[in-house]
C-alpha positions as CSV (number, residue, x, y, z in Angstrom):
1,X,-0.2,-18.5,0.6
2,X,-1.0,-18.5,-2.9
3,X,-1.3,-15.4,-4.1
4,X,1.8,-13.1,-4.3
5,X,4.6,-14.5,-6.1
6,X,7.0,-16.2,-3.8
7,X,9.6,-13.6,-2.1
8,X,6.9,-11.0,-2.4
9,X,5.1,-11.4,0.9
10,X,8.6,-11.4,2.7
11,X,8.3,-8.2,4.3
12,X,5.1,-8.3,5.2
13,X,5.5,-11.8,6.7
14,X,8.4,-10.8,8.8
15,X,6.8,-7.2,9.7
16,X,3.2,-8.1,10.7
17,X,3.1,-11.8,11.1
18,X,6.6,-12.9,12.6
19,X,4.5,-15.5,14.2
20,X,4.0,-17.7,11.2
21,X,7.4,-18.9,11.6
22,X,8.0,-21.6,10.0
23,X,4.5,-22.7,9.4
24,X,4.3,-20.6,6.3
25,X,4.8,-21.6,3.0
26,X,4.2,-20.0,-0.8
27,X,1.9,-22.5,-3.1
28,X,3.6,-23.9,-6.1
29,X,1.3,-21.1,-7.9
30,X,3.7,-18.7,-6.8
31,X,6.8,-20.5,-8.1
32,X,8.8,-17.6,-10.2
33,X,9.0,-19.7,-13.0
34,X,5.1,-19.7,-13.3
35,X,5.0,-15.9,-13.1
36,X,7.0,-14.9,-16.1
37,X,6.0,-10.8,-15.9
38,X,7.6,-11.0,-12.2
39,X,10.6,-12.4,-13.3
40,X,10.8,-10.0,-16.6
41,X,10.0,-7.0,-14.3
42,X,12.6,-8.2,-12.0
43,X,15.4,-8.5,-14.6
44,X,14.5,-5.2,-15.7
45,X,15.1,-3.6,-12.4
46,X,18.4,-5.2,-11.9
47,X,19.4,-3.8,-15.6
48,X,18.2,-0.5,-14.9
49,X,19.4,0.0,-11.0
50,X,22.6,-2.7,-11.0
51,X,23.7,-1.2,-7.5
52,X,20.2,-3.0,-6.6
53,X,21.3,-6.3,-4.5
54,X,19.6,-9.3,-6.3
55,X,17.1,-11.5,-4.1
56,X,18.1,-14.8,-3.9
57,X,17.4,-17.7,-6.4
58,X,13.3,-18.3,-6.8
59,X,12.5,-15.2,-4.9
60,X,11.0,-11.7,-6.3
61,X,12.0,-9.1,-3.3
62,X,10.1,-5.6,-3.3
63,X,12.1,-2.8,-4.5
64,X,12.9,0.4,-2.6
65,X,13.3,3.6,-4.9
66,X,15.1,6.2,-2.3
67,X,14.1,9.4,-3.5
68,X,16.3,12.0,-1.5
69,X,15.6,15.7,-0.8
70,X,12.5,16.1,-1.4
71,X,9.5,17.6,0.7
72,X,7.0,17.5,2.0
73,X,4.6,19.7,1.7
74,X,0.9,19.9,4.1
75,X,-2.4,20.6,2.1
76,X,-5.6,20.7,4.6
77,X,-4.8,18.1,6.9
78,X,-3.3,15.8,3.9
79,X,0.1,15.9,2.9
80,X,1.5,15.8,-0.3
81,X,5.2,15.2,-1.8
82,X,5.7,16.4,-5.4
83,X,8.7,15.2,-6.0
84,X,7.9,11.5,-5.1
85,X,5.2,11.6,-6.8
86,X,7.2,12.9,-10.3
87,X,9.6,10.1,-9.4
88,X,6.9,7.2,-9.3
89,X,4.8,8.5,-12.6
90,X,8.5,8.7,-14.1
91,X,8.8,5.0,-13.4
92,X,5.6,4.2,-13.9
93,X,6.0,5.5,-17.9
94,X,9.3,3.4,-18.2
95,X,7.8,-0.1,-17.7
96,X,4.8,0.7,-19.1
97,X,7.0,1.8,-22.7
98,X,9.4,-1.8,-21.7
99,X,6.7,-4.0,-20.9
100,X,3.2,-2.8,-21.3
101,X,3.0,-3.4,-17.5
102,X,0.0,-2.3,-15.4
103,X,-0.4,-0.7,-12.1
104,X,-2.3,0.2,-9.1
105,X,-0.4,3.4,-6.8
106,X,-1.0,3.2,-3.2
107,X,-0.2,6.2,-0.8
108,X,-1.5,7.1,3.0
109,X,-2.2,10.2,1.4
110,X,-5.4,11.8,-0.1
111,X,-3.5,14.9,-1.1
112,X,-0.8,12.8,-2.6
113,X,-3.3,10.2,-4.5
114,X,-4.7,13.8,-6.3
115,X,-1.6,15.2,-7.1
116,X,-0.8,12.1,-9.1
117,X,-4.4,11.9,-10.6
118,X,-3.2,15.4,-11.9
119,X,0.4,14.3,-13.1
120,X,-1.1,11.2,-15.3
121,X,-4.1,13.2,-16.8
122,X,-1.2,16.1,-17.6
123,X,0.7,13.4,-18.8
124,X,-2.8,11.5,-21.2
125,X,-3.2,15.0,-22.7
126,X,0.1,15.2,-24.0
127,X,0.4,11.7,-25.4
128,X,-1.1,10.0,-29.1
129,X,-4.3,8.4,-27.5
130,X,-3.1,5.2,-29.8
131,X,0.2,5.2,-28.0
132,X,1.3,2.3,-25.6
133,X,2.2,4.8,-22.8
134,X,-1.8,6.6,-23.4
135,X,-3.1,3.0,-22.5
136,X,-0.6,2.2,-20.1
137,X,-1.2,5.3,-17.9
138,X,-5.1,5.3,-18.9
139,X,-5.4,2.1,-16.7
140,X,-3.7,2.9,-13.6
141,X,-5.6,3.0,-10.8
142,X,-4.7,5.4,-7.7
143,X,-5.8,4.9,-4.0
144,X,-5.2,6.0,-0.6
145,X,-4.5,3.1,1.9
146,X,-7.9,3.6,3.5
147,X,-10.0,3.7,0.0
148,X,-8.6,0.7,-1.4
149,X,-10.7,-2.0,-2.1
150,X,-10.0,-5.4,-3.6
151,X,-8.3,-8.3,-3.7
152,X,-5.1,-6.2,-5.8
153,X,-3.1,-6.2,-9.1
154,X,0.3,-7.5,-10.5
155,X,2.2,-4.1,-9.6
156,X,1.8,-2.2,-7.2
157,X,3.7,1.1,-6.5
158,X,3.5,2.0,-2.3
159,X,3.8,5.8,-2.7
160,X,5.1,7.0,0.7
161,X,5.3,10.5,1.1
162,X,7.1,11.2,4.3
163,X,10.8,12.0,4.4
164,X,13.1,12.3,7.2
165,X,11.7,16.0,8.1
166,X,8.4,15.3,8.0
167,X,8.7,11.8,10.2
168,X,6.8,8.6,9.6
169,X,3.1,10.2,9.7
170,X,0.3,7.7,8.6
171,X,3.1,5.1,6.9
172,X,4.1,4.0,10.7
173,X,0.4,3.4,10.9
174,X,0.4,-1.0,10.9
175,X,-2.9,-1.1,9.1
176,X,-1.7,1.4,6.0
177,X,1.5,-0.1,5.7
178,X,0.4,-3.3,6.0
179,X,-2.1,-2.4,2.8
180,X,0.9,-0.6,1.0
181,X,3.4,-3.3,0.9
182,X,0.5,-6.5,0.4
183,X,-1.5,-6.1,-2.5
184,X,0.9,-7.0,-5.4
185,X,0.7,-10.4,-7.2
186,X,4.1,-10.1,-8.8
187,X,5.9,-7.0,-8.3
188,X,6.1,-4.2,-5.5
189,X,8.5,-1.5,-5.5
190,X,8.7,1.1,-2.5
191,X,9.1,5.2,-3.4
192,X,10.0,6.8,-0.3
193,X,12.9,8.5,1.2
194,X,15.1,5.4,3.5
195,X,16.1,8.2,6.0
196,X,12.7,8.6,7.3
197,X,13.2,6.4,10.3
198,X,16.3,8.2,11.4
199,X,16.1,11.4,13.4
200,X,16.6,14.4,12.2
201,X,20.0,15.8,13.3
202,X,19.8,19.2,15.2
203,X,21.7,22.3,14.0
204,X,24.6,22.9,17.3
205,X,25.9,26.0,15.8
């Protein structure tokens, strides 16, 4: 493999290919030390979110933002999470203002994928179009897992939507996920709610 920085195809290895074994093997391409934004982004991450446990030596692991109670809310037959989606433009704007960093945003969801289209233009009409932050967010690109097309970027934010209410939905879909968490070069990090797996606990009373 010789494209994603090495660590960075982890979980999709062990998710989707657990036959590779140990046939598999990152290119010397993907070495960290020849992918000096991974390893800055990485830093950063451990800086900002210290409770985060570090991957080992020479590996960049995805990050998983948790983003608890928040909901989820059905438009059409789309489904859309505001609060997520506030979350992941909020981290967006950070590392673009620390490092200039660009992104693409990938959710299951079309209604999701237009609220955010809404939150950056919101956000372009209140910034100085000289600013690094109106550049930043001018270049980000937004897709649904289905829409996406080629071969991907350095960052990529997996937007997932669904929360422990609402159940998996489209992200237990292999394909979607599978396209979520494998089109980074250098740097994935996972906004979703972790309890979304676990079943909902029903009220006794």
């Amino acid at each position: 493999q010789n494209r994603v920085v090495n660590g960075g195809f982890d979980l999709a290895r062990e998710i989707f290919y657990p036959e590779l074994g140990d046939k598999f093997e990152y290119g010397d391409q993907c070495d960290v030390s020849k992918r000096p934004g991974a390893s800055q982004l990485e830093s950063w991450v451990r800086w900002r979110f210290p409770e985060i446990k570090p991957a080992p030596t020479g590996k960049i692991w995805p990050v998983f933002i948790n983003c608890l109670h928040t909901a989820v809310r059905t438009i059409d037959t789309s489904r859309v999470n505001y609060g997520q989606a506030e979350i992941a433009l909020a981290l967006m704007e950070t590392l673009i203002k620390a490092h200039g960093t660009e992104f693409m945003v990938v959710s299951p969801y079309r209604a999701t994928k237009a609220y955010l289209e809404g939150l950056i233009r919101q956000r372009l009409d209140k910034s100085t179009k000289d600013s690094a932050l109106y550049k930043g967010l001018s270049n980000v690109q937004v897709s649904t897992a289905d829409s996406f097309q080629g071969k991907g970027v350095g960052v990529v934010i997996f937007l997932t939507t669904v929360t422990q209410e609402s159940g998996p939905g489209f992200v237990k879909d292999a394909r979607r996920f599978n396209i979520g968490v494998n089109r980074h070069v250098d740097f994935l990090s996972v906004v979703g709610d972790i309890t979304t797996m676990d079943p909902v606990k029903e009220n006794k009373e």
